[in-house]
C-alpha positions in Angstrom: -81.0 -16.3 -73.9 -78.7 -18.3 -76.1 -81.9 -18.8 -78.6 -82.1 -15.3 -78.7 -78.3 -14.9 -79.1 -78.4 -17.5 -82.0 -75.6 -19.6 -80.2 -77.5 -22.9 -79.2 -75.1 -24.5 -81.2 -71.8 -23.3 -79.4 -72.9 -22.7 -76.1 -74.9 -24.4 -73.1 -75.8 -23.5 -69.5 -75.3 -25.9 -66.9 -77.0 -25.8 -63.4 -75.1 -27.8 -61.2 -72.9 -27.5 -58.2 -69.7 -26.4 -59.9 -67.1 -29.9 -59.3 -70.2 -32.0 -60.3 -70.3 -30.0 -63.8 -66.4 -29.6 -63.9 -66.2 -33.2 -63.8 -68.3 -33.9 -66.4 -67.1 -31.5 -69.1 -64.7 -32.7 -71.9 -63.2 -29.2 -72.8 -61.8 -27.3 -74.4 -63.0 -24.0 -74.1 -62.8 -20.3 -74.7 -64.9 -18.7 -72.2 -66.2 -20.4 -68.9 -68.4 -17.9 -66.6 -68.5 -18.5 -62.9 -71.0 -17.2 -61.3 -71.7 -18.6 -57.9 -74.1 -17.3 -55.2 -73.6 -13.9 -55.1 -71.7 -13.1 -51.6 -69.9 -17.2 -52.1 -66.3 -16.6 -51.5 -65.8 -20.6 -53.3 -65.5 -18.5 -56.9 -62.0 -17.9 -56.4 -61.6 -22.0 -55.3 -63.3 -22.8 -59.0 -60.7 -20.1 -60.9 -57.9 -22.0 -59.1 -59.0 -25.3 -59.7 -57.2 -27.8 -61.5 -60.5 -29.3 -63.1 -61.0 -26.3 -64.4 -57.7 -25.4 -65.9 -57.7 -28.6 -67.4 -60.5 -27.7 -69.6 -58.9 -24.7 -70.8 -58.4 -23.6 -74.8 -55.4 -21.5 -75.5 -56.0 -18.3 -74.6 -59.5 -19.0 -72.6 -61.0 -16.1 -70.3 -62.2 -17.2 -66.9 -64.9 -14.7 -66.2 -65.7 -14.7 -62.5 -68.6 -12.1 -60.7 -68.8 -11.8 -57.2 -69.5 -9.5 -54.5 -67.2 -6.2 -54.6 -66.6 -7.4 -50.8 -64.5 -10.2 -52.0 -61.2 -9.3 -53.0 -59.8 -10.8 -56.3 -56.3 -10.0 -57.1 -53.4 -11.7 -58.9 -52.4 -14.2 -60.9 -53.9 -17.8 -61.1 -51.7 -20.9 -62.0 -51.4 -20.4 -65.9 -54.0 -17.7 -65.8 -53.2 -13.9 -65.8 -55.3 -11.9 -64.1 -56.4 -9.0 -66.1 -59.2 -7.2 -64.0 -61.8 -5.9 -62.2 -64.9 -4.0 -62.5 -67.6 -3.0 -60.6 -71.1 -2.8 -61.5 -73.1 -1.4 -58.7 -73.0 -3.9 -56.2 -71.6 -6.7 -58.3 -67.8 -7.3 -59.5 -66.5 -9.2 -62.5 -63.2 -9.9 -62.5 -61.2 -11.4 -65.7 -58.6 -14.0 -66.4 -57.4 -15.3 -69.8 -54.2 -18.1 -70.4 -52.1 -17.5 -73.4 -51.5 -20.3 -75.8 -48.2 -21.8 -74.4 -49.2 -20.9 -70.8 -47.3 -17.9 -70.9 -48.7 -14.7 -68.6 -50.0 -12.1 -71.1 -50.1 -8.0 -69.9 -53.6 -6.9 -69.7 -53.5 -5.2 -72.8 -52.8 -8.6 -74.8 -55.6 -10.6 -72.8 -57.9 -8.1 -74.0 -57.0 -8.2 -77.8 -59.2 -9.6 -79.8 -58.3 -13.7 -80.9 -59.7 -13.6 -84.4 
């Protein structure tokens, strides 16, 4: 898939469990997706985690999916949370840090960077 989305370059997938990969990543970065087994309440654990805020750009979006079962509300550390939508029977919930670690309203985290 990143082949076909010509971004080999900028992008890689890892498969790992998620604080063996966390620990081994330099940062920063923009996006991180966290997409654990699908009814796995530990997604909210890896948004909250310090390993993982420490590898975040200014103005990074966490993008988290997970069951529509699992509530995800609120605010994490330096991260705003922005939202939630459902796809059927899957969720994705959103979070993006501003560049001073300021909270941003939704409506900033969704604005385009560049």
């Amino acid at each position: 898939n990143l082949a076909r989305a010509h971004s080999s370059e900028q992008a890689r997938i890892i498969c790992a469990p998620v604080h063996q990969a966390l620990s081994t990543l330099d940062g920063p970065y923009d996006l991180i997706l966290v997409d654990p087994p699908y009814s796995d309440a530990d997604g909210l654990r890896v948004v909250a985690s310090p390993l993982l805020h420490g590898l975040l750009a200014p103005r990074a979006i966490i993008v988290l999916e997970h069951s529509p079962r699992i509530e995800v509300t609120g605010d994490v550390g330096l991260l705003r949370f922005v939202r939630t939508r459902r796809y059927g029977d899957s969720s994705i919930s959103y979070w993006q840090r501003d560049a001073a670690g300021d909270l941003l309203t939704e409506s900033e985290a969704m604005e385009d960077p560049g």
